[in-house]
N, C-alpha and C positions, 0 to 999 in steps of 0.2 A: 295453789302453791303445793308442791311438793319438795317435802323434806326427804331428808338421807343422811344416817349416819353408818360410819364404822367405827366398829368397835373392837379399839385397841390397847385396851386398859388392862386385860392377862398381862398375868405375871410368865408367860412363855415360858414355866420351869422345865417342862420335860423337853425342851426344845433347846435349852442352856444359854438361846439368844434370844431377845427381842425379834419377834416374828416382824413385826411390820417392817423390817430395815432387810431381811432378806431381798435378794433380786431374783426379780424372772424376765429372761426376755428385756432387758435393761432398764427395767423399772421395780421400785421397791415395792411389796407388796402394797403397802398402805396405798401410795403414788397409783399404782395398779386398780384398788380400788375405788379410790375416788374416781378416776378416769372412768370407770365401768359404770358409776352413779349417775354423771355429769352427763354422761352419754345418753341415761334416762332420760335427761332432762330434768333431774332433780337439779333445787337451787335451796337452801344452801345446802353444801356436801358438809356434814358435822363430823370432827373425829372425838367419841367417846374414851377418856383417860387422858391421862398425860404421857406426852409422846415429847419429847425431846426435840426442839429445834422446830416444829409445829404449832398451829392455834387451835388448841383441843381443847374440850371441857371435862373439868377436872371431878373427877368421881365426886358425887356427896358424900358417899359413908364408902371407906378403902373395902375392897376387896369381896364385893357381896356382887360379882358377879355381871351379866346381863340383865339382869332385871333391876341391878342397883345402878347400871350403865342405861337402861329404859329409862329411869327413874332421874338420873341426873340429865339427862338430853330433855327430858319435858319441863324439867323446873328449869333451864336455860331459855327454851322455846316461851315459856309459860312469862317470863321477867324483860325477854326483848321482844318480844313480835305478840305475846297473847298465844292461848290456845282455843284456835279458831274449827277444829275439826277437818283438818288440812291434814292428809297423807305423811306415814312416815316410816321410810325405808329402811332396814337392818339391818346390815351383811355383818360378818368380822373379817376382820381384816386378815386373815388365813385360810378364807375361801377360795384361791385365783382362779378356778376352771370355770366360776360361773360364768353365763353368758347373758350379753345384751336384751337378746330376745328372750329369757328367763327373768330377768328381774321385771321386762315391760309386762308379761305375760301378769307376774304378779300383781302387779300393780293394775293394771286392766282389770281384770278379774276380782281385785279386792274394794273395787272403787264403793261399792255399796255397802262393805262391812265395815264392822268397825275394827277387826284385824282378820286379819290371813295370812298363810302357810302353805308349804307344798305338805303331801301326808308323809309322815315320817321321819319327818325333818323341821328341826325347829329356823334353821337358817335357810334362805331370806326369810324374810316375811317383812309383815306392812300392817301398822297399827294408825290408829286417826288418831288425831294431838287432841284428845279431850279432856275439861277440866275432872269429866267422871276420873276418866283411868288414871291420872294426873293423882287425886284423892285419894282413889285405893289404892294406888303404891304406896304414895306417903302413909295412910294410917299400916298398909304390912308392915315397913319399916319401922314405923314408929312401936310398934308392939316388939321387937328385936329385929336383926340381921344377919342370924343363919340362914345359910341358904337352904332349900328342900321346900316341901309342902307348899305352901300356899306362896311362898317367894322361889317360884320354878316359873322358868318361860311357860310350861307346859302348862299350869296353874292358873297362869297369866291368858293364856288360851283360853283354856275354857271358862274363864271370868267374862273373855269379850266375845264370848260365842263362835269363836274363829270360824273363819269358811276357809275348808280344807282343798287344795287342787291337787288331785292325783299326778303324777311324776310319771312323763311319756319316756318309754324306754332310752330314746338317746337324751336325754336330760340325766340318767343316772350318775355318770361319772363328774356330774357339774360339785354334786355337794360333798364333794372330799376335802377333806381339810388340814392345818398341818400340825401338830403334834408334836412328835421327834422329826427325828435326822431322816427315820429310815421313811418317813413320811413323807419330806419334803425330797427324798431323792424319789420317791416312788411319780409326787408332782413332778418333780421337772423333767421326767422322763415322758410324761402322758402331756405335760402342754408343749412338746415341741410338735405333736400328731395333731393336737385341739387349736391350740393360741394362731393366730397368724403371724 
């Protein structure tokens, strides 16, 4: 089985909207990304946070980020289906320039670890649904829910030993992401050259 979430649970502030309801290309981000998962051949496509008018799962502790968004997608997995050490895909939902054959690459590549990454980038990436890493989230949280140190994606890496895949030069402009305004104008200008 391969799993896949996005994650849409940002509070979009310097953005002044809701990122995943942006459109590109006639599809909302979010819409966008799922489509780009499903295309993996991930089943199911999970959306991380509460998103309006969707079936997402709902953060466990508000506002502690991706790795509290890690953390609520495995205690969901963990209470319906079991954590079986089954693959599981990361994007956020403000990624749109990734590409098909980039998430499979990940995923290919990652199949023997128990997470991976492109280098230098914490998005995608691909963790196994284990009751290990399942435990060390919960006890980080359980000790507080600031984020930094030891509750950092990056942290969270080198806990699962990540296998790192270096980033081929036309892969570069995959992992831009959107921020503000001037951000998402700078995308829609590069996926009309990329997106088909």
């Amino acid at each position: 089985m391969l799993y896949a979430t996005v994650l849409a649970g940002g509070l979009s502030s310097r953005m002044g909207q809701n990122k995943a309801f942006l459109r590109l290309s006639g599809l909302t981000l979010l819409d966008h990304a799922i489509n780009l998962l499903k295309s993996a051949s991930a089943d199911p496509v999970l959306i991380s946070g509460e998103v309006a008018g969707k079936h997402s799962v709902p953060d466990l502790l508000p506002q502690c980020g991706p790795p509290g968004g890690l953390y609520s997608i495995l205690d969901f997995i963990r209470n319906t289906s079991g954590l079986d050490g089954s693959a599981l895909i990361l994007i956020p939902v403000d990624m749109p320039l990734l590409k098909l054959r980039t998430i499979q690459q990940l995923v290919e590549l990652g199949t023997n670890a128990s997470c991976c990454h492109f280098e230098n980038e914490v998005f995608p990436c691909v963790f196994k649904t284990t009751t290990e890493l399942y435990c060390h989230l919960k006890d980080l949280f359980a000790e507080g829910t600031e984020l930094g140190g030891h509750r950092s994606m990056k942290a969270i890496f080198k806990y699962c030993a990540a296998k790192v895949i270096p980033i081929a030069t036309e892969q570069l402009g995959e992992f831009r992401n959107v921020n503000t305004a001037e951000d998402w104008k700078q995308i829609t200008q590069l996926s009309k050259k990329t997106l088909p």
